[in-house]
HTML snippet that shows the backbone in 3Dmol.js (N, CA, C, O; Angstrom):
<script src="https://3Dmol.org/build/3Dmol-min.js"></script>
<div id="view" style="width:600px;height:400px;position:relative"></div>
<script>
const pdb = `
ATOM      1  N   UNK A   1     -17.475  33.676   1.755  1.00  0.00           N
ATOM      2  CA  UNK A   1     -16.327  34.198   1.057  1.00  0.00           C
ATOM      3  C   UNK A   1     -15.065  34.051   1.895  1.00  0.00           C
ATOM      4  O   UNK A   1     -14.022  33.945   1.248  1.00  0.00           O
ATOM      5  N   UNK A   2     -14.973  34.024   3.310  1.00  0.00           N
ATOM      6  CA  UNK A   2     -13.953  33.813   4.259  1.00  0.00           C
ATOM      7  C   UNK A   2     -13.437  32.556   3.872  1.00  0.00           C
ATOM      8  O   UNK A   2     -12.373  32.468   3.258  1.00  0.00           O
ATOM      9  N   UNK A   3     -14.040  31.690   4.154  1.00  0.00           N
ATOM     10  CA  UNK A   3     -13.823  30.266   4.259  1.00  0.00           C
ATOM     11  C   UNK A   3     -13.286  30.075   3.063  1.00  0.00           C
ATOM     12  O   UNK A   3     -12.242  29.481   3.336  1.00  0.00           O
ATOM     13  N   UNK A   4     -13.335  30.212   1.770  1.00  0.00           N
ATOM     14  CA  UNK A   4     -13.094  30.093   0.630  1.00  0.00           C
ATOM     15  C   UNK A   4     -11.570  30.816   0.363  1.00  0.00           C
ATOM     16  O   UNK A   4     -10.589  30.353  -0.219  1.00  0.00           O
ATOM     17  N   UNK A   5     -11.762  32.110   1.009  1.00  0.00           N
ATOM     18  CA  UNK A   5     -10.175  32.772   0.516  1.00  0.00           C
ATOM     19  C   UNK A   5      -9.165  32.308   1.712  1.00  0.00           C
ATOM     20  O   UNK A   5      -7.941  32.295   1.583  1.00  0.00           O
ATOM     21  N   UNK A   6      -9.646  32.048   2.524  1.00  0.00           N
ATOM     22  CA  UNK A   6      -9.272  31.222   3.308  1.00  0.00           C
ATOM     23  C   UNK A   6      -8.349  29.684   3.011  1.00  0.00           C
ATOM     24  O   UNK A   6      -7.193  29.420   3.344  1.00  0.00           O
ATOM     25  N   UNK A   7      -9.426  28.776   2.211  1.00  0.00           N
ATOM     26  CA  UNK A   7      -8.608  27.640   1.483  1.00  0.00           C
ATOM     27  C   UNK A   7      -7.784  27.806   0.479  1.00  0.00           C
ATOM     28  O   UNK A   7      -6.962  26.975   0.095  1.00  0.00           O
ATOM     29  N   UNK A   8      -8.062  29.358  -0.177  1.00  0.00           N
ATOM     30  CA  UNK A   8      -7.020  29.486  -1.149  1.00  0.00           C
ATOM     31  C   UNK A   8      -5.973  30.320  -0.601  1.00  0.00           C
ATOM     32  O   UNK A   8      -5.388  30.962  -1.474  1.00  0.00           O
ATOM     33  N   UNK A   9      -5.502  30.533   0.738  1.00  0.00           N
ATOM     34  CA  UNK A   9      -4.582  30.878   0.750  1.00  0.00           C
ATOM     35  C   UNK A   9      -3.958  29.906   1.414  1.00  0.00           C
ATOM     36  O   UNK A   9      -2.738  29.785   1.525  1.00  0.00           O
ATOM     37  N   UNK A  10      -4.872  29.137   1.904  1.00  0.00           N
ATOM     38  CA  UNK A  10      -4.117  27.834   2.877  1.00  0.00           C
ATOM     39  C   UNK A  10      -2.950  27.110   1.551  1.00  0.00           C
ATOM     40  O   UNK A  10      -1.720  27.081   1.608  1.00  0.00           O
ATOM     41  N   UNK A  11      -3.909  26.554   0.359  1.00  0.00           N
ATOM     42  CA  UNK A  11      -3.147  25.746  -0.719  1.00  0.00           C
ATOM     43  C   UNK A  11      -2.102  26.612  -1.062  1.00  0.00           C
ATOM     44  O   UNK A  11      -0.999  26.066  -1.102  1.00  0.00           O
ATOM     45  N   UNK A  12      -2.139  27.925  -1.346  1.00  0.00           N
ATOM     46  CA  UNK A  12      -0.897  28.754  -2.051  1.00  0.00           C
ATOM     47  C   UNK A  12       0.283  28.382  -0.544  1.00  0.00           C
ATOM     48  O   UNK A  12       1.103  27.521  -0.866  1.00  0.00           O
ATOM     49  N   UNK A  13       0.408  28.742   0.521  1.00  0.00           N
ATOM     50  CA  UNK A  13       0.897  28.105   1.502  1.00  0.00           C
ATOM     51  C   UNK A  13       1.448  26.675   1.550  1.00  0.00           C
ATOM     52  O   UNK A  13       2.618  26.462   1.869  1.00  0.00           O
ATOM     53  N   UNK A  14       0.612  25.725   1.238  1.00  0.00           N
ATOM     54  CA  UNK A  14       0.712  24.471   1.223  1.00  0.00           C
ATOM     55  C   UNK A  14       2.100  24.164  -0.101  1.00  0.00           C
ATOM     56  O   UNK A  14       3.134  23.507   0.018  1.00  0.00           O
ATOM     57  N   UNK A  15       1.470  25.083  -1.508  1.00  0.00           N
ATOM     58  CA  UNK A  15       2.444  24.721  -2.556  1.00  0.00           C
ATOM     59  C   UNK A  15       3.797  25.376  -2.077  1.00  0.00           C
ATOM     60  O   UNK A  15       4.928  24.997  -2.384  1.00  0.00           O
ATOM     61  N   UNK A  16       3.464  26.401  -1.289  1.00  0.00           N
ATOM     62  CA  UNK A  16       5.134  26.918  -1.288  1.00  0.00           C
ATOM     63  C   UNK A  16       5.763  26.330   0.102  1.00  0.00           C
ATOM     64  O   UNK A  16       6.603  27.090   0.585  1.00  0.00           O
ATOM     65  N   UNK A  17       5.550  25.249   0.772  1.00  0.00           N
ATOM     66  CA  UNK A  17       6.041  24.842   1.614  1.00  0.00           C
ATOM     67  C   UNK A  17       6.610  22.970   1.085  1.00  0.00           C
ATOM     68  O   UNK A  17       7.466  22.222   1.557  1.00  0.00           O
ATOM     69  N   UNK A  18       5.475  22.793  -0.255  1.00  0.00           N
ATOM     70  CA  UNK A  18       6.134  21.494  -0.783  1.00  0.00           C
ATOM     71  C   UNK A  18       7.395  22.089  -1.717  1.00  0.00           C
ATOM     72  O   UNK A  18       8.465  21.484  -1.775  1.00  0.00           O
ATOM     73  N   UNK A  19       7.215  23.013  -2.253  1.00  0.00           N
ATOM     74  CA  UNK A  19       8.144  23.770  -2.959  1.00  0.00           C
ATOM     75  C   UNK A  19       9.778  23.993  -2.469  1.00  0.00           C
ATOM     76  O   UNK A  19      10.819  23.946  -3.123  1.00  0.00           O
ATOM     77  N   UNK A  20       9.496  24.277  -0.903  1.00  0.00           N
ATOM     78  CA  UNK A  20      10.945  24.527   0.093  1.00  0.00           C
ATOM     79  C   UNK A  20      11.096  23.544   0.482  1.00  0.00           C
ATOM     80  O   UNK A  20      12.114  23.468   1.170  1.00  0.00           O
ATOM     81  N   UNK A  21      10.368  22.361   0.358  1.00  0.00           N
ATOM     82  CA  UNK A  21      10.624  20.571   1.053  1.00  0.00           C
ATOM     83  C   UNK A  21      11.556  20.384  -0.105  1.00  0.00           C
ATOM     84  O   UNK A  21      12.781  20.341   0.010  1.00  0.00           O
ATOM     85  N   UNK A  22      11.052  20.301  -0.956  1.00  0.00           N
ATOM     86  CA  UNK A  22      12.224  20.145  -2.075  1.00  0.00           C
ATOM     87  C   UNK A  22      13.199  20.724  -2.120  1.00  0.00           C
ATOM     88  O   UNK A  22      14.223  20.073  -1.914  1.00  0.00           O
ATOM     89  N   UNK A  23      13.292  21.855  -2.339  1.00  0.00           N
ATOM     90  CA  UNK A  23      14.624  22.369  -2.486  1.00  0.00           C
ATOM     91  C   UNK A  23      15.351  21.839  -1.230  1.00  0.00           C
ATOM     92  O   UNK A  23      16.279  21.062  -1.457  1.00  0.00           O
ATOM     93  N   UNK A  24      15.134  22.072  -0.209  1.00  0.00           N
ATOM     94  CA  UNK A  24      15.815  21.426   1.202  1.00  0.00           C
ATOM     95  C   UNK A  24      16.893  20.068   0.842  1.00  0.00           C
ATOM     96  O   UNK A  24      18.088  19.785   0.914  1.00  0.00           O
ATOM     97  N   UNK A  25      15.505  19.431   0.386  1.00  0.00           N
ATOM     98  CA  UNK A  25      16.012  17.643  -0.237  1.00  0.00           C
ATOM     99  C   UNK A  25      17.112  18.043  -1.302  1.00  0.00           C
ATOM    100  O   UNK A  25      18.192  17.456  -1.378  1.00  0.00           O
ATOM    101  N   UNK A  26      16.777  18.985  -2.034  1.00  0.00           N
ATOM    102  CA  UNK A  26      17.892  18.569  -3.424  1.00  0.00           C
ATOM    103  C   UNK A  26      18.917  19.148  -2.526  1.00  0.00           C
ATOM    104  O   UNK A  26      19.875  18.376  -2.477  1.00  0.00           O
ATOM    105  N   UNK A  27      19.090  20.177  -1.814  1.00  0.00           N
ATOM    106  CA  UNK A  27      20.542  20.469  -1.347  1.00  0.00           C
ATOM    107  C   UNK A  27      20.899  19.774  -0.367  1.00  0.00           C
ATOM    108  O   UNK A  27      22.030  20.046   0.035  1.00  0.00           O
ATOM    109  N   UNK A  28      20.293  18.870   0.246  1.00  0.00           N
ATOM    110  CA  UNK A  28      20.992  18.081   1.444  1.00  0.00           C
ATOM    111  C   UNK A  28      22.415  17.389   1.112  1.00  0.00           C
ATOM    112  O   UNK A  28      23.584  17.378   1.498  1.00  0.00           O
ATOM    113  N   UNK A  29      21.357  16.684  -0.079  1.00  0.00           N
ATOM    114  CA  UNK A  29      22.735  15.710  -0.502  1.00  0.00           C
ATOM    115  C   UNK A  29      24.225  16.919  -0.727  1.00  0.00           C
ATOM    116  O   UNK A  29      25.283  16.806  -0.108  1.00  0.00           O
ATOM    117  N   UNK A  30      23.899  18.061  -1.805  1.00  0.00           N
ATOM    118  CA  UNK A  30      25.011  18.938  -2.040  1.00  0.00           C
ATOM    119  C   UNK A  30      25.900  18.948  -0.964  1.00  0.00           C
ATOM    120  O   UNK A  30      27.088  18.832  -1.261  1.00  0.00           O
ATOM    121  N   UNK A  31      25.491  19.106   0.697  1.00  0.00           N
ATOM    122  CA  UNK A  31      25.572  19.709   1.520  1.00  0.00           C
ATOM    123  C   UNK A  31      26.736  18.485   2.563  1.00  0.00           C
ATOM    124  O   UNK A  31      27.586  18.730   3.418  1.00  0.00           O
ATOM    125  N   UNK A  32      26.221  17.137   1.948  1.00  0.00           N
ATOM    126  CA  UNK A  32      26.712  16.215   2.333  1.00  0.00           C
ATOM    127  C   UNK A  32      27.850  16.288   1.789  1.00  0.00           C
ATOM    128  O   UNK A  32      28.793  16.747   2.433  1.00  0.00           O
ATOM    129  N   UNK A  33      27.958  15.987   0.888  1.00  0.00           N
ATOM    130  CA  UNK A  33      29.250  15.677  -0.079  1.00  0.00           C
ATOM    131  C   UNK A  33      29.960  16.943   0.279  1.00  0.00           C
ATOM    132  O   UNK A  33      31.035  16.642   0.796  1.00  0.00           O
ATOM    133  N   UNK A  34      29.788  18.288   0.210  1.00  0.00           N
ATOM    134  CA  UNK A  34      30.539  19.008   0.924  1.00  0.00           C
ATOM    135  C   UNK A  34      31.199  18.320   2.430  1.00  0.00           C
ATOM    136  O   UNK A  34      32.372  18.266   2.802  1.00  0.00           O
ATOM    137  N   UNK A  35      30.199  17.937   2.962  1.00  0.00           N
ATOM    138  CA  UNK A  35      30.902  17.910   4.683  1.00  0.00           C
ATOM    139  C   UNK A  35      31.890  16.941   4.478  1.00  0.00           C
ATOM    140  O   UNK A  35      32.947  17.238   5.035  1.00  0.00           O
ATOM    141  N   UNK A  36      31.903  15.773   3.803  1.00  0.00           N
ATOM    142  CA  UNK A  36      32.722  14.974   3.249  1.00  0.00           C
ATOM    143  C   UNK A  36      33.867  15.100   2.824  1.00  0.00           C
ATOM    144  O   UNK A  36      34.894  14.542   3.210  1.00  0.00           O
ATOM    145  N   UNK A  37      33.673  16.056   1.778  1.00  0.00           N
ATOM    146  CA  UNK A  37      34.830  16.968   0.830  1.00  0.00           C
ATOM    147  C   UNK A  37      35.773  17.247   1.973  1.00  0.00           C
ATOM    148  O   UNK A  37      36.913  16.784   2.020  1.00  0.00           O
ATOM    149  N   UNK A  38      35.187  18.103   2.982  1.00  0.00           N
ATOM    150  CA  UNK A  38      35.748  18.755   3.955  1.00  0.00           C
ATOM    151  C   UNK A  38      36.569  18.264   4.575  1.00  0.00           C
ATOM    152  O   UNK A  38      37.712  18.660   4.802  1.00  0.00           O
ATOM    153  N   UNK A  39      35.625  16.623   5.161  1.00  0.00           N
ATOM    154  CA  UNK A  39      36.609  15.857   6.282  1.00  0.00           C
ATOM    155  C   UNK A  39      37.831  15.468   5.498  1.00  0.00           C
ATOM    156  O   UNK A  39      38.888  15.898   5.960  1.00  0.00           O
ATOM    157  N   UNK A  40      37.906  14.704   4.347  1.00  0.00           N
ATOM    158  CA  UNK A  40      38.835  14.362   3.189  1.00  0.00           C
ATOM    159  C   UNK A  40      40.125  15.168   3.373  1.00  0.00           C
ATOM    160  O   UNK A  40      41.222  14.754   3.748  1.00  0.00           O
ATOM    161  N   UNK A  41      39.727  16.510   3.000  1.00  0.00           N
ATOM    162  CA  UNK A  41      40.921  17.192   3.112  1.00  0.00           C
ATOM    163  C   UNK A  41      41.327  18.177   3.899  1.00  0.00           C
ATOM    164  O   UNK A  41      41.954  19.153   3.487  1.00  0.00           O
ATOM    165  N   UNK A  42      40.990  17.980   5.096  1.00  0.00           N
ATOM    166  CA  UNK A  42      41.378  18.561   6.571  1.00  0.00           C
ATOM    167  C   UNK A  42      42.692  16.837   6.650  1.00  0.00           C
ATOM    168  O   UNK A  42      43.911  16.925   6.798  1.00  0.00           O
ATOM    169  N   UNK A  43      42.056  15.768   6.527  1.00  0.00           N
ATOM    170  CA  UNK A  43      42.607  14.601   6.997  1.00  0.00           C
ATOM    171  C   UNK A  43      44.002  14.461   6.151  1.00  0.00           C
ATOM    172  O   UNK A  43      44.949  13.830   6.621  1.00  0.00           O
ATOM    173  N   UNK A  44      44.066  15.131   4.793  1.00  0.00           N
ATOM    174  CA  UNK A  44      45.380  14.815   3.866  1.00  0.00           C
ATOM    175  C   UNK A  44      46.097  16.085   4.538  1.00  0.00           C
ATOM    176  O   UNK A  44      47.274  16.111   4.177  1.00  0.00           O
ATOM    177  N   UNK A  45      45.795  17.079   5.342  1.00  0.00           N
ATOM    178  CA  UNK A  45      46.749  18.138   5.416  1.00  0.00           C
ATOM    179  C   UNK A  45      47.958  17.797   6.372  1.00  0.00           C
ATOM    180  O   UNK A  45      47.992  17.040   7.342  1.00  0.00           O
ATOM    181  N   UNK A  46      49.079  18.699   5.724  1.00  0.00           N
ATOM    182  CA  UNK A  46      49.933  18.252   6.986  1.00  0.00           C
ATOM    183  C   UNK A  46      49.706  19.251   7.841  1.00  0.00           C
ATOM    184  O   UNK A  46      48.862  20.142   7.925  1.00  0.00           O
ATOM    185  N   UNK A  47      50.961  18.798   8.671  1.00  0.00           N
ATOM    186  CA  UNK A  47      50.821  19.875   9.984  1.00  0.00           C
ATOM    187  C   UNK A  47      51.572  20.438   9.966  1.00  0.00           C
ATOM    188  O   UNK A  47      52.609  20.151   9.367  1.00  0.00           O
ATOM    189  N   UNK A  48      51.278  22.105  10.992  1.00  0.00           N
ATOM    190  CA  UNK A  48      52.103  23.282  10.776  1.00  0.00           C
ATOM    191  C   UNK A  48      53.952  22.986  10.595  1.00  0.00           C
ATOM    192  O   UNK A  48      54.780  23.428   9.799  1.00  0.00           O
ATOM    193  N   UNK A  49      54.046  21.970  11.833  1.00  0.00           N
ATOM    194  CA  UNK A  49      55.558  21.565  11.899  1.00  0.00           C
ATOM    195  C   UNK A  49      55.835  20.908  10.561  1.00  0.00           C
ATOM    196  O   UNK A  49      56.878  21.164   9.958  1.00  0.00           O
ATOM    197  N   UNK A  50      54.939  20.078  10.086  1.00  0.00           N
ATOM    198  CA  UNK A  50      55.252  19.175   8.724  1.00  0.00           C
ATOM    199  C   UNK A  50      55.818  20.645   7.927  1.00  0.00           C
ATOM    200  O   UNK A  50      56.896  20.598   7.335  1.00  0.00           O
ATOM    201  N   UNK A  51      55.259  21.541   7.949  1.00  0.00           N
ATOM    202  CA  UNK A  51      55.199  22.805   6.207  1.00  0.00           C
ATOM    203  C   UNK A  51      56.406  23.481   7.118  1.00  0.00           C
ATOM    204  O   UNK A  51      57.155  23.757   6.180  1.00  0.00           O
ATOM    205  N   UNK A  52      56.845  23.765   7.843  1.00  0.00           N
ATOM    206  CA  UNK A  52      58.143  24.314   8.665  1.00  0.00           C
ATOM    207  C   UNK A  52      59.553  23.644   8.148  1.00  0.00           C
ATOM    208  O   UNK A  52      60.655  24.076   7.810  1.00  0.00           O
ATOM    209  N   UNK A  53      58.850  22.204   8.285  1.00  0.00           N
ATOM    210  CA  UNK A  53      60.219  21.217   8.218  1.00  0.00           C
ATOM    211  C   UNK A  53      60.458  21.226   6.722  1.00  0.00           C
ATOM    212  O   UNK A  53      61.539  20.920   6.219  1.00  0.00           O
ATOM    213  N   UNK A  54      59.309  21.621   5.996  1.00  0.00           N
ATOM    214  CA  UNK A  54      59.363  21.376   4.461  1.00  0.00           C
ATOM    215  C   UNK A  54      60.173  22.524   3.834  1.00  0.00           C
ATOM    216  O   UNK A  54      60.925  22.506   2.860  1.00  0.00           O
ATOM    217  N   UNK A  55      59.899  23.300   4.468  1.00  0.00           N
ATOM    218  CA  UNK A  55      60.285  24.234   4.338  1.00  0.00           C
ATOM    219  C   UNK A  55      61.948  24.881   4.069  1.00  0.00           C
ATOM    220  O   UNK A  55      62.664  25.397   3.210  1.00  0.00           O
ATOM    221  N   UNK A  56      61.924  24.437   5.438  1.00  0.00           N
ATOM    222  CA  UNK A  56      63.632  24.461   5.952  1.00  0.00           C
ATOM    223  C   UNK A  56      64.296  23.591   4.743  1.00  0.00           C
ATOM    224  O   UNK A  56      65.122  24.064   3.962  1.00  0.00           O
ATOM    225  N   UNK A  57      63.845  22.329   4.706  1.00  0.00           N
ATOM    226  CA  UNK A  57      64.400  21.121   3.988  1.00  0.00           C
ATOM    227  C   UNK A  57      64.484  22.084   2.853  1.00  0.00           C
ATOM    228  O   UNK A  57      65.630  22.427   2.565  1.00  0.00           O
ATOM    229  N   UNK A  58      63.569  22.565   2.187  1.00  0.00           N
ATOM    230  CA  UNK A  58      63.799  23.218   0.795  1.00  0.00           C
ATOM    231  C   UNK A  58      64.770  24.195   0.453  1.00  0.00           C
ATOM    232  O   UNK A  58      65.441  24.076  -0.573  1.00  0.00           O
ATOM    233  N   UNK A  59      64.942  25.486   1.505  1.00  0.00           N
ATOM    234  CA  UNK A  59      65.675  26.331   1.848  1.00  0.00           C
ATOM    235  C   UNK A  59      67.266  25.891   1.567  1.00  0.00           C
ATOM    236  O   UNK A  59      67.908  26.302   0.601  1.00  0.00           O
ATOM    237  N   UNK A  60      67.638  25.237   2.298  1.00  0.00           N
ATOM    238  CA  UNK A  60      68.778  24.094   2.177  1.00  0.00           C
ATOM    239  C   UNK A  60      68.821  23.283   1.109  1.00  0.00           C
ATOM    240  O   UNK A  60      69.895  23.265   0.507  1.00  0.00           O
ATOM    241  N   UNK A  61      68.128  22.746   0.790  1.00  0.00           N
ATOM    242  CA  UNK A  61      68.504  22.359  -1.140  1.00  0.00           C
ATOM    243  C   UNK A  61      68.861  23.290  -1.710  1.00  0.00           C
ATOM    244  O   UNK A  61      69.938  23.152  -2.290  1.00  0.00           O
ATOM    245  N   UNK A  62      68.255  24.474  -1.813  1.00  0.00           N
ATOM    246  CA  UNK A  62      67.982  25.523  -2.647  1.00  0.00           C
ATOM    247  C   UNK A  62      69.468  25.841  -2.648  1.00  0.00           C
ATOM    248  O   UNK A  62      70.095  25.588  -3.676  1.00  0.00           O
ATOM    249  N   UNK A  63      69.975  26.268  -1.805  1.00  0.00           N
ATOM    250  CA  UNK A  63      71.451  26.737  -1.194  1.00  0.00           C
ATOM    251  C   UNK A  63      72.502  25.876  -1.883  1.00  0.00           C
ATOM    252  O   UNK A  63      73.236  26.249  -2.799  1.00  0.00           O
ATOM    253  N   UNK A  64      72.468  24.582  -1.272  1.00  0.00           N
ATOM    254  CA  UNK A  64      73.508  23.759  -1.740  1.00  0.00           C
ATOM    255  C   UNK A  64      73.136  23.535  -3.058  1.00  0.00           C
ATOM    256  O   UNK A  64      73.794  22.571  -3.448  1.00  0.00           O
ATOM    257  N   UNK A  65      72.114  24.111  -4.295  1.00  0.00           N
ATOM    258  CA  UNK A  65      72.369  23.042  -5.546  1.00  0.00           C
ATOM    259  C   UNK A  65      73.413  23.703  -6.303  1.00  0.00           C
ATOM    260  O   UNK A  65      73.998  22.980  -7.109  1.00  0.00           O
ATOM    261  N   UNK A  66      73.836  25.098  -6.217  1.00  0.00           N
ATOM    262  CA  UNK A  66      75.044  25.270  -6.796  1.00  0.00           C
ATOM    263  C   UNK A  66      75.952  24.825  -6.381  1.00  0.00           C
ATOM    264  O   UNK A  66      76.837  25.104  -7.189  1.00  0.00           O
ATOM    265  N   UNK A  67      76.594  23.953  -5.140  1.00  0.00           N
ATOM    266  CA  UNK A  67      77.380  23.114  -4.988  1.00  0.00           C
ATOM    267  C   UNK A  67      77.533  21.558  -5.477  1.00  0.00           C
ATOM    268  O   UNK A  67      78.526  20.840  -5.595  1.00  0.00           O
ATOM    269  N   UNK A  68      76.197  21.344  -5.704  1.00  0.00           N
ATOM    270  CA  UNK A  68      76.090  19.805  -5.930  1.00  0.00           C
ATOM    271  C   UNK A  68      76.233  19.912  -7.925  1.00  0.00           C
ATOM    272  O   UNK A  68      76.735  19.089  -8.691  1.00  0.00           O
ATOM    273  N   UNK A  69      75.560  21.273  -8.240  1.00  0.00           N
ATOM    274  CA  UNK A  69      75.968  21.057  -9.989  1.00  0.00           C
ATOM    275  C   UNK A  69      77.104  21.587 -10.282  1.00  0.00           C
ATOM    276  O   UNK A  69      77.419  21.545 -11.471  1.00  0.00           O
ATOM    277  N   UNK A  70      77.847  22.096  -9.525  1.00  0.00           N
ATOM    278  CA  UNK A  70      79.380  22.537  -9.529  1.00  0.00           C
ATOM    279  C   UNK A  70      79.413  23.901 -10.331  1.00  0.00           C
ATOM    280  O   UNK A  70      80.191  23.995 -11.280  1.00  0.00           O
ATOM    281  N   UNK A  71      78.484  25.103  -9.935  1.00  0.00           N
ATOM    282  CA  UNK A  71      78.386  26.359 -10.286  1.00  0.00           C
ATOM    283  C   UNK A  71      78.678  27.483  -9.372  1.00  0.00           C
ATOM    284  O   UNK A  71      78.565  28.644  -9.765  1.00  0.00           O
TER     285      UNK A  71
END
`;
const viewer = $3Dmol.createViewer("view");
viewer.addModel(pdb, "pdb");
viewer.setStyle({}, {cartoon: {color: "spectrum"}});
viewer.zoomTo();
viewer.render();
</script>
């Protein structure tokens, strides 16, 4: 009777370890394309000085457009 409940707990084991092989596999890829995603748009960002300068630049439009539409 050992030996026997024995193999049946080995297989219940066995299924739930092909069970987490899979899932592993299906999210790898997810996991990829995330890290990807990631590098993508870390690489389009600007930099702190870029959003400063954008900034300023805007500030100063903002100011002068009632001069430039004559209001």
């Amino acid at each position: 009777m050992g030996a026997a409940a024995s193999a049946v707990a080995q297989a219940a084991l066995d299924t739930q370890h092909e069970l987490l092989a899979a899932a592993l596999l299906e999210k790898a890829s997810h996991v990829a394309a995330a890290a990807g995603a990631h590098q993508s748009a870390v690489a389009s960002m600007v930099t702190a000085q870029e959003a400063v300068a954008n900034r300023r630049d805007e500030a100063v439009a903002q100011e002068i457009n009632p001069l430039v539409w004559g209001r």
